[in-house]
C-alpha positions in Angstrom: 71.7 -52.2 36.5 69.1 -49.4 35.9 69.0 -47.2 33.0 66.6 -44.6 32.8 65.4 -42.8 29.7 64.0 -39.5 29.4 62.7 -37.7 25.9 63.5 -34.2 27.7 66.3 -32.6 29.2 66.0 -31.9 32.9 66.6 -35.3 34.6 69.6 -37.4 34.4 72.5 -37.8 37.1 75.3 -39.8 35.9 76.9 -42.3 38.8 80.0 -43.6 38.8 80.9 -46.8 40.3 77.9 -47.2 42.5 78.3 -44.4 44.2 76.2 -41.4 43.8 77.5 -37.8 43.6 75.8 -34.8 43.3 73.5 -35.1 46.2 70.5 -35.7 44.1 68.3 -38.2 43.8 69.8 -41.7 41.2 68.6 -41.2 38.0 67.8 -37.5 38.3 69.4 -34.0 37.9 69.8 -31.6 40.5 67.1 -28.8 39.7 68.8 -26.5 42.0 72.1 -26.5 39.9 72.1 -24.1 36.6 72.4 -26.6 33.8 75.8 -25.4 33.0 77.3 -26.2 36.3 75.3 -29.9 36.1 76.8 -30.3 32.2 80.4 -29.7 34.0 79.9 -31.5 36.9 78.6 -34.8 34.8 81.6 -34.2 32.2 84.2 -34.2 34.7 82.5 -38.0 35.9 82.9 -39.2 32.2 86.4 -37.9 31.9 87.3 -39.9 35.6 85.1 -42.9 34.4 87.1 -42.9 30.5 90.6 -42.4 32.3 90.1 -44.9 34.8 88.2 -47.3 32.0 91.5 -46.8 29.8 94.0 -47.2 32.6 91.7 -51.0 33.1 92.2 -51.7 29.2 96.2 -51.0 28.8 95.7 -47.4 27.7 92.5 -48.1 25.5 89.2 -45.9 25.7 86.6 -47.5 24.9 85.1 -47.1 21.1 81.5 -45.4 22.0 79.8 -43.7 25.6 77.9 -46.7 25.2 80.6 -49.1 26.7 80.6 -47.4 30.1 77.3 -48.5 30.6 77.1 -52.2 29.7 78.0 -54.5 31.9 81.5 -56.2 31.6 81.8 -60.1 31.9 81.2 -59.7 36.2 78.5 -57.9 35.6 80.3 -54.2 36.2 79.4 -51.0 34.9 81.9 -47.8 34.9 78.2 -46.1 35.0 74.5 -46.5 35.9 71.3 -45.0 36.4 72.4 -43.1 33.2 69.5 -41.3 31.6 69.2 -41.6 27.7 67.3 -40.8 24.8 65.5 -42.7 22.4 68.3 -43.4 21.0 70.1 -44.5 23.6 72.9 -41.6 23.6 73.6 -39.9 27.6 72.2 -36.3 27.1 73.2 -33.6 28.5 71.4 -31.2 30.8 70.0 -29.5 28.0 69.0 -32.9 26.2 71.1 -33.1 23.3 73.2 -36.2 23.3 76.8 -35.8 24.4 79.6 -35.9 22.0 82.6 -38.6 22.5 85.6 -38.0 20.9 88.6 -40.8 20.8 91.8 -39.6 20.6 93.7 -38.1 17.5 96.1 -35.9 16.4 97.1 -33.8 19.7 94.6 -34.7 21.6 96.2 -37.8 23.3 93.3 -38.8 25.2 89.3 -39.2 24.7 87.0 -36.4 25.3 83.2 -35.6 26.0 81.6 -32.4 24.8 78.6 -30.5 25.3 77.6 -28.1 22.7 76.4 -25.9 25.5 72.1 -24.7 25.6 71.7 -24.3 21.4 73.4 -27.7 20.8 75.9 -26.1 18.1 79.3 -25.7 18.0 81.1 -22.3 19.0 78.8 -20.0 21.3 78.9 -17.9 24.6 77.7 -17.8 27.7 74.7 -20.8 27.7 75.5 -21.6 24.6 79.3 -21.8 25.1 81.0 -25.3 24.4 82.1 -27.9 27.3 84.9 -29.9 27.1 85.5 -32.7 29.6 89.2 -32.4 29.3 89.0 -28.5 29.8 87.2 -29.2 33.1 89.7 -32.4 33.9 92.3 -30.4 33.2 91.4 -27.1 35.2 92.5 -24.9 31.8 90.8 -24.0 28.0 90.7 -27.0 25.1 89.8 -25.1 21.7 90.9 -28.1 19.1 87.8 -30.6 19.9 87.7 -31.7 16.4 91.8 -31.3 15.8 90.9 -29.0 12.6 
């Protein structure tokens, strides 16, 4: 398994289960895709990769982001040629790390967010919030910390 890591937003392409999506080059972004459209695009392959993780573990996601990228006891994945920071947290486009959210309260399932190009909370346009579960579930999701 390769896992590439990058200091700076602007290269990383998540692949699920081998196979890679996008059309881009493993282990690299798409520079022709604005890096709102790349943020969805890789949040809608960690909501896929956490649903189909939790339907393998009887209905548990798993505890960090980091999970999905180690390899189980057969040497599996759920994801590779992820591109992380020094800290080891998947970035997105923008190169702030993504934020994993188990579930609790309503929100009956986990849930990835992007805090959009200024990396805060709330914000329009670029810097508008991205929630995987909005984009999995085709609609808005306002409650991602169930205040």
């Amino acid at each position: 398994m390769m896992i590439w890591k990058h200091k700076s937003a602007g290269v990383a392409l998540l692949i699920a289960t081998g196979v890679a999506l996008f059309g881009c080059d493993a282990g690299h972004r798409c520079m022709s895709i604005e890096p709102e459209e790349q943020a969805e695009r890789e949040l809608m392959v960690l909501q896929e990769t956490l649903e189909e993780y939790a339907d393998a573990h009887a209905g548990c996601y798993p505890t960090t982001l980091g999970e999905l990228i180690a390899p189980g006891p057969k040497g599996f994945a759920y994801l590779r040629n992820v591109i992380l920071d020094d800290r080891g947290d998947m970035i997105d486009p923008w190169g702030t790390p993504y934020k994993y959210l188990l579930p609790s309260g309503r929100r009956t399932r986990a849930c990835v967010w992007s805090f959009g190009e200024d990396g805060i909370h709330g914000g329009m346009g670029d810097d508008r919030d991205l929630c995987s579960l909005a984009i999995w579930d085709g609609g808005e999701w306002e409650d991602w910390d169930d205040r």
